[in-house]
N, CA and C atoms as a LAMMPS dump frame, in Angstrom:
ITEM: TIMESTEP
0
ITEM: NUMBER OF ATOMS
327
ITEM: BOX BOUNDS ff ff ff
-5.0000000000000000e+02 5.0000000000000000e+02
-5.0000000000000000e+02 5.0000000000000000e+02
-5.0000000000000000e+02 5.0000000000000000e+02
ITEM: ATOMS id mol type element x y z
1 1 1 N -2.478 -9.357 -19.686
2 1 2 C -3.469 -8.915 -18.72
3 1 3 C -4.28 -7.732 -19.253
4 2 1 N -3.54 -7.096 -20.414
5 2 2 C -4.36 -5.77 -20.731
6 2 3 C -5.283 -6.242 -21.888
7 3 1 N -5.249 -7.094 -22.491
8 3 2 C -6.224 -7.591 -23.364
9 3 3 C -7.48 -8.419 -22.341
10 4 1 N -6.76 -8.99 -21.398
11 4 2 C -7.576 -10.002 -20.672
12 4 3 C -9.182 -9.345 -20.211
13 5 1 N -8.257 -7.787 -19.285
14 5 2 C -9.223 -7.036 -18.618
15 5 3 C -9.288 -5.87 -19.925
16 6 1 N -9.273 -5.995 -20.947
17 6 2 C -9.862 -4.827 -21.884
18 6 3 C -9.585 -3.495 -21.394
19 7 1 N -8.655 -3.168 -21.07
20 7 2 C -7.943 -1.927 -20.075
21 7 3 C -7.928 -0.588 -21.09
22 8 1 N -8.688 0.094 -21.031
23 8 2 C -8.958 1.283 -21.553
24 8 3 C -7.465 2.313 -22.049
25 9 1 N -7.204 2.675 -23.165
26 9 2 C -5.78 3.376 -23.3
27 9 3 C -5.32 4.567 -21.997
28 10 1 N -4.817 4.784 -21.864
29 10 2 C -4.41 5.481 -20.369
30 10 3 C -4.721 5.127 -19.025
31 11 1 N -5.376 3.921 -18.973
32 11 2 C -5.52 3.556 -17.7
33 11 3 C -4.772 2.533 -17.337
34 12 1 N -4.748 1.553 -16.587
35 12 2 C -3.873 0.667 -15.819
36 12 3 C -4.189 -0.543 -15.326
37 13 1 N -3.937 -1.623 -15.572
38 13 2 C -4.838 -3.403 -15.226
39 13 3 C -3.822 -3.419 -13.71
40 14 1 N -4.447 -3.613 -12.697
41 14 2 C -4.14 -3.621 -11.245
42 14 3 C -4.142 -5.119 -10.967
43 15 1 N -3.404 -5.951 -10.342
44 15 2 C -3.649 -7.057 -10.043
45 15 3 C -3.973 -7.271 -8.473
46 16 1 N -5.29 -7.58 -8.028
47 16 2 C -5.876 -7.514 -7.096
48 16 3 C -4.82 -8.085 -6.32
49 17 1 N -4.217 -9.546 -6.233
50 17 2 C -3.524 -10.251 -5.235
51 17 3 C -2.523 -10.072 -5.342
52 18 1 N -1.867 -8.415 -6.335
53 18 2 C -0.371 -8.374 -6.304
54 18 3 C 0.487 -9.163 -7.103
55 19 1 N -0.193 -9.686 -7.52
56 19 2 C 0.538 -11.206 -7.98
57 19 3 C 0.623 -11.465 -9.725
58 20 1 N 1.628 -10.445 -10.779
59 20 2 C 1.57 -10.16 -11.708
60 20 3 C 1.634 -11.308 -12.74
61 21 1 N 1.567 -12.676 -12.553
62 21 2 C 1.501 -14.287 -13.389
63 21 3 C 0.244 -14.111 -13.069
64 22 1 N -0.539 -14.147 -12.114
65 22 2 C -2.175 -14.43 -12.334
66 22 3 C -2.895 -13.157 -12.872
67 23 1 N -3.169 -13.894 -14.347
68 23 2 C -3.886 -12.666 -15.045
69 23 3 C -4.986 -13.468 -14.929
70 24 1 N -5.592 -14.383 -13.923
71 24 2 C -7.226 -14.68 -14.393
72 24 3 C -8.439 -13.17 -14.387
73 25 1 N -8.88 -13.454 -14.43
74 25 2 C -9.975 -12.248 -15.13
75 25 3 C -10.67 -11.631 -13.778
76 26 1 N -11.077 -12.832 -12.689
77 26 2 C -11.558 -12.533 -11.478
78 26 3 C -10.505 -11.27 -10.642
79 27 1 N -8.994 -11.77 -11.169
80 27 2 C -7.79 -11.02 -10.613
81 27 3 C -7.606 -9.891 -10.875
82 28 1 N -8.375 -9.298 -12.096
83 28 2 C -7.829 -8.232 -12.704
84 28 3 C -8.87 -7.106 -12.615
85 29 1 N -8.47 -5.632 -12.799
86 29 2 C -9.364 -4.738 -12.876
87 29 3 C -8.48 -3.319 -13.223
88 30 1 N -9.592 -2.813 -13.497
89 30 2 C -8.662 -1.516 -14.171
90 30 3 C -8.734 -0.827 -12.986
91 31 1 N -7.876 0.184 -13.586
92 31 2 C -7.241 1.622 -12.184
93 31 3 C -6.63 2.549 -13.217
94 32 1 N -6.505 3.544 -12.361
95 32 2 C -5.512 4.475 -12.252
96 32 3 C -3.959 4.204 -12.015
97 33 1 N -3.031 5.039 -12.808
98 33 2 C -1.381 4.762 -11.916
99 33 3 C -1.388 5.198 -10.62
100 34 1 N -2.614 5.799 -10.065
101 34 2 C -2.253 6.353 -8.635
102 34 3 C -3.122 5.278 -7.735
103 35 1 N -3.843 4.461 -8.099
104 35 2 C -4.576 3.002 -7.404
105 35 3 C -3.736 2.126 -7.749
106 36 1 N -3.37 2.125 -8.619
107 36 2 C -2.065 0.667 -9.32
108 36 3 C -0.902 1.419 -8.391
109 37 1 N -0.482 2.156 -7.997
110 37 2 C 0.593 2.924 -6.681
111 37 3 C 0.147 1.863 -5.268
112 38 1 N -0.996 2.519 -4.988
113 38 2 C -1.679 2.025 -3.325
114 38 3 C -1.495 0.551 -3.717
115 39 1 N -1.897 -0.389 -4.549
116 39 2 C -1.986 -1.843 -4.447
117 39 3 C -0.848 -2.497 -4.185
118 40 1 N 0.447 -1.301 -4.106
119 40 2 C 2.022 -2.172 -3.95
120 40 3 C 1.989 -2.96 -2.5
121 41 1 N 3.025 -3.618 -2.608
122 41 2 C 3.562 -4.25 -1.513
123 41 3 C 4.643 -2.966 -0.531
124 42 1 N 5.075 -3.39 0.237
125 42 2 C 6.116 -2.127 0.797
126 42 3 C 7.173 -2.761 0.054
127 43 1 N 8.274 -1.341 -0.096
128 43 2 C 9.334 -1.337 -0.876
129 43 3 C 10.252 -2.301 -0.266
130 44 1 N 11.209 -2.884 -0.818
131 44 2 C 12.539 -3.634 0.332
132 44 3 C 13.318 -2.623 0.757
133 45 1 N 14.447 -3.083 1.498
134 45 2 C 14.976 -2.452 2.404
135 45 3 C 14.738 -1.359 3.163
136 46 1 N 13.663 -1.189 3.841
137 46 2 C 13.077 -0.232 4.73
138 46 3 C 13.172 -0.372 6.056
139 47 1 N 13.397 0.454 6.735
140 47 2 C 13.745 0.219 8.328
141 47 3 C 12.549 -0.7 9.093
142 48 1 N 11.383 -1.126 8.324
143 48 2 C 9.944 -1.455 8.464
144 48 3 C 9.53 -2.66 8.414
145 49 1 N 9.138 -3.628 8.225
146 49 2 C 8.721 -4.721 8.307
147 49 3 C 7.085 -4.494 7.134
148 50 1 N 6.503 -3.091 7.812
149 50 2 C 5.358 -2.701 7.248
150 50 3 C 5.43 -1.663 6.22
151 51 1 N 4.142 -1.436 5.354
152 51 2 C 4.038 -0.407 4.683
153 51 3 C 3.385 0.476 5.416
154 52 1 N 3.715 1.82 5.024
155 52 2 C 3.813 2.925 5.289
156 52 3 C 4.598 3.281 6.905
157 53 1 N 5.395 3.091 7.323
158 53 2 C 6.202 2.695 8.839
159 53 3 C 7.858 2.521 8.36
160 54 1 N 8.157 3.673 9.159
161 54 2 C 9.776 3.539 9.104
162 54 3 C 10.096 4.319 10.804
163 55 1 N 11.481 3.917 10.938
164 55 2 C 12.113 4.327 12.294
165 55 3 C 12.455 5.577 12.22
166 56 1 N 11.829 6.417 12.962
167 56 2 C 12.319 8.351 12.986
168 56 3 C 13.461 8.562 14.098
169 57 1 N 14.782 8.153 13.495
170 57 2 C 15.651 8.23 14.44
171 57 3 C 15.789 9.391 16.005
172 58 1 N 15.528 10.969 15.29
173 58 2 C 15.022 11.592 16.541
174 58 3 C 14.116 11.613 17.659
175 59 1 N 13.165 10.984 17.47
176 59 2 C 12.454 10.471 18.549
177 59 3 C 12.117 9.423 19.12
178 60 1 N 12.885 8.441 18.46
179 60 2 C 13.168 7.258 18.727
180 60 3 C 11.945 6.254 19.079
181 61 1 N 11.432 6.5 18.171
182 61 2 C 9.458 5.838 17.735
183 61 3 C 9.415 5.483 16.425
184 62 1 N 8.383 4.762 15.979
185 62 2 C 7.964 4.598 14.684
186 62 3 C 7.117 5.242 14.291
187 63 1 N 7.048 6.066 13.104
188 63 2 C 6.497 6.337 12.185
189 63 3 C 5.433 5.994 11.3
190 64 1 N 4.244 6.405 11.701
191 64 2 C 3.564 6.133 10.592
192 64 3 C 3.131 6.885 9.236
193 65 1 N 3.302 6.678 7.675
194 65 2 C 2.668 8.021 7.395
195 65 3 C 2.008 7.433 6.078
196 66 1 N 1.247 8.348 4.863
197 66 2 C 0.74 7.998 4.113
198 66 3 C 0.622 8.72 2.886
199 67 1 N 0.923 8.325 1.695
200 67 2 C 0.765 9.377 -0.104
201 67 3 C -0.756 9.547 0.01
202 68 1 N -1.118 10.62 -0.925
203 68 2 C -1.997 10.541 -1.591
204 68 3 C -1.579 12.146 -1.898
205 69 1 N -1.852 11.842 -3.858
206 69 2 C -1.857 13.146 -4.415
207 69 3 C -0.307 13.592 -4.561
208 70 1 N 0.458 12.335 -4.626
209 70 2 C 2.202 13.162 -4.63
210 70 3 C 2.515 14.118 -3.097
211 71 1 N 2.11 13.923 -2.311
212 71 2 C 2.224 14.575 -0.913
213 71 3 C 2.035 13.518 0.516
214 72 1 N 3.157 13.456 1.503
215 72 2 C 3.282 12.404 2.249
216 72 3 C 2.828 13.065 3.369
217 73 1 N 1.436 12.241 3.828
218 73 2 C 0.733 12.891 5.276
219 73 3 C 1.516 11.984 6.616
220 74 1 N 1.906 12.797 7.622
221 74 2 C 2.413 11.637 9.178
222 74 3 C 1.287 11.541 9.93
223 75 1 N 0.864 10.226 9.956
224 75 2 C 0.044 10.039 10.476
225 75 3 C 0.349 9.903 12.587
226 76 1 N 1.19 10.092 12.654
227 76 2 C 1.633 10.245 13.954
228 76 3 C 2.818 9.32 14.432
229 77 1 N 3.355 9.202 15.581
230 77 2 C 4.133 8.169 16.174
231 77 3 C 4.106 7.578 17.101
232 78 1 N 4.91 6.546 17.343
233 78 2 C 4.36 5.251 17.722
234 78 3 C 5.2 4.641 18.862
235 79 1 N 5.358 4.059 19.601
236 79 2 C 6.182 3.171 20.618
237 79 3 C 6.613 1.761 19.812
238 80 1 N 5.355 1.17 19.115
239 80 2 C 5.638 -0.055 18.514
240 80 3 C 5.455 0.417 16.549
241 81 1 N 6.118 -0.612 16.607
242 81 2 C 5.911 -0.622 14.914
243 81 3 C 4.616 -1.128 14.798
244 82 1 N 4.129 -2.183 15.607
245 82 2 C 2.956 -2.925 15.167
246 82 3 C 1.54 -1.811 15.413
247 83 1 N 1.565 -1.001 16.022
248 83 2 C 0.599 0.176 16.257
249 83 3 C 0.472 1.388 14.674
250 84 1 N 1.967 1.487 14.869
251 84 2 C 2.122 2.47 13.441
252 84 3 C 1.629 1.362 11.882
253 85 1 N 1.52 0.112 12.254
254 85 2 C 1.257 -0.328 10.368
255 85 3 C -0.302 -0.07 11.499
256 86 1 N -1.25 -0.517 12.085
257 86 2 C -2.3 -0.355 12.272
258 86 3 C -2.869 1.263 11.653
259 87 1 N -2.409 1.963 12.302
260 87 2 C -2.657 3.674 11.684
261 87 3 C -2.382 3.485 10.466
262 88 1 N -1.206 3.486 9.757
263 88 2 C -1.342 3.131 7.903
264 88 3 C -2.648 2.301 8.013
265 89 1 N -3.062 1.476 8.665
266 89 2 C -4.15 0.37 7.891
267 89 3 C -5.471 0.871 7.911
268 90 1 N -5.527 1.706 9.093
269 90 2 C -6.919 2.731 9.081
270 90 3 C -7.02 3.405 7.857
271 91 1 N -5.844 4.286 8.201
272 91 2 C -5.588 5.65 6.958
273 91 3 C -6.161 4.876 5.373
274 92 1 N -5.588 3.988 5.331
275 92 2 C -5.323 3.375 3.918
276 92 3 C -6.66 2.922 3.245
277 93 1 N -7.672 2.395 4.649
278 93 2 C -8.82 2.047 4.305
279 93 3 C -9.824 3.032 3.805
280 94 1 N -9.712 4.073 4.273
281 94 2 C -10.303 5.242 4.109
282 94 3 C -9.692 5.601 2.941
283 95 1 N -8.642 6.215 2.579
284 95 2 C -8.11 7.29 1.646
285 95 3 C -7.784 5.948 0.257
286 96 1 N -7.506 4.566 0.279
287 96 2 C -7.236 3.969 -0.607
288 96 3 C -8.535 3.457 -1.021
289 97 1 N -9.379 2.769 -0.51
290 97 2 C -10.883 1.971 -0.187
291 97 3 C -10.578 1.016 -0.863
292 98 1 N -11.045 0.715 -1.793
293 98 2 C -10.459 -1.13 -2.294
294 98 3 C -9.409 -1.123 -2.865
295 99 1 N -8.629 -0.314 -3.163
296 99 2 C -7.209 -0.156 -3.417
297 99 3 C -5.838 -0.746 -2.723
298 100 1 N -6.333 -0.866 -1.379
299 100 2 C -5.898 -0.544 -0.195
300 100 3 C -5.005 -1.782 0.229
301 101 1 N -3.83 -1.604 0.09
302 101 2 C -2.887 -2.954 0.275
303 101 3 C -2.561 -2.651 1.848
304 102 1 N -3.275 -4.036 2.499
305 102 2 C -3.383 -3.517 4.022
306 102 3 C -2.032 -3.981 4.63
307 103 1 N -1.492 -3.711 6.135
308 103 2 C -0.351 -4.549 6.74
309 103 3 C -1.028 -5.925 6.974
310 104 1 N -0.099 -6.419 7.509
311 104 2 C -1.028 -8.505 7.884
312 104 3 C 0.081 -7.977 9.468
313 105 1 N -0.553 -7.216 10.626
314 105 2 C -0.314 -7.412 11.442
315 105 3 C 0.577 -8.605 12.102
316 106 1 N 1.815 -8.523 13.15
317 106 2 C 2.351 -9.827 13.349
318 106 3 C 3.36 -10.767 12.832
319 107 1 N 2.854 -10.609 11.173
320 107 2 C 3.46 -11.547 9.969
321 107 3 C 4.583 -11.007 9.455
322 108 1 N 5.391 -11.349 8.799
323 108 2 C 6.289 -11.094 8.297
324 108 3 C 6.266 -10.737 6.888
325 109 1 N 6.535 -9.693 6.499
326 109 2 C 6.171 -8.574 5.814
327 109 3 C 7.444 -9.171 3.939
C-alpha cells in the first residue's frame, strides 16, 4: 500500500474503508499517525458497542468523550448509549473532518 499510494517517508497510507487487504489506489491516502489514529474502528472489549462511549459506573450514564493531541476531552453524559456515540459523531466530524470514523447508529458495532 505504501508503494501503491507513494507515501512520503514519515507519513502514513490510511485506508479509507478500514479495510487493510484493499490497497486499491481509490482506497488509499496519506496521513498522519494521528489521522491514521481517528480512522480506527473502536477497540474490543469496551463497555460500548460505540467509539468513543463507555459506561461511567458513578453516575450511572454513558459517556461520551474524545482524543485529540494525546489529551481525552468528555464530551458530556448520557441516559442512552445511542445519544453518547451521536456526540462522539458530532465531535469527530468537526475535530477529525475526513478522518473521521463515524458510529453507524443502531448497528452493531
Amino acid at each position: 500500500h505504501v508503494l501503491i499510494n507513494d507515501t512520503p517517508i514519515g507519513m502514513r497510507t490510511d485506508h479509507i474503508d478500514g479495510d487493510t487487504l484493499n490497497n486499491q489506489r481509490h482506497n488509499l491516502r496519506t496521513a498522519t499517525v494521528q489521522n491514521n489514529q481517528w480512522n480506527r474502528t473502536k477497540s474490543a472489549n469496551k463497555s460500548s458497542r460505540y467509539k468513543g462511549v463507555s459506561w461511567h459506573k458513578t453516575t450511572k450514564k454513558w459517556r461520551s468523550y474524545i482524543k485529540l493531541n494525546d489529551k481525552t476531552k468528555c464530551l458530556g453524559y448520557f441516559h442512552s448509549e445511542e445519544e453518547a456515540a451521536i456526540a462522539y459523531n458530532v465531535a469527530a466530524k468537526e475535530l477529525h473532518g475526513e478522518f473521521s470514523k463515524l458510529n453507524k447508529i443502531g448497528e452493531k458495532a
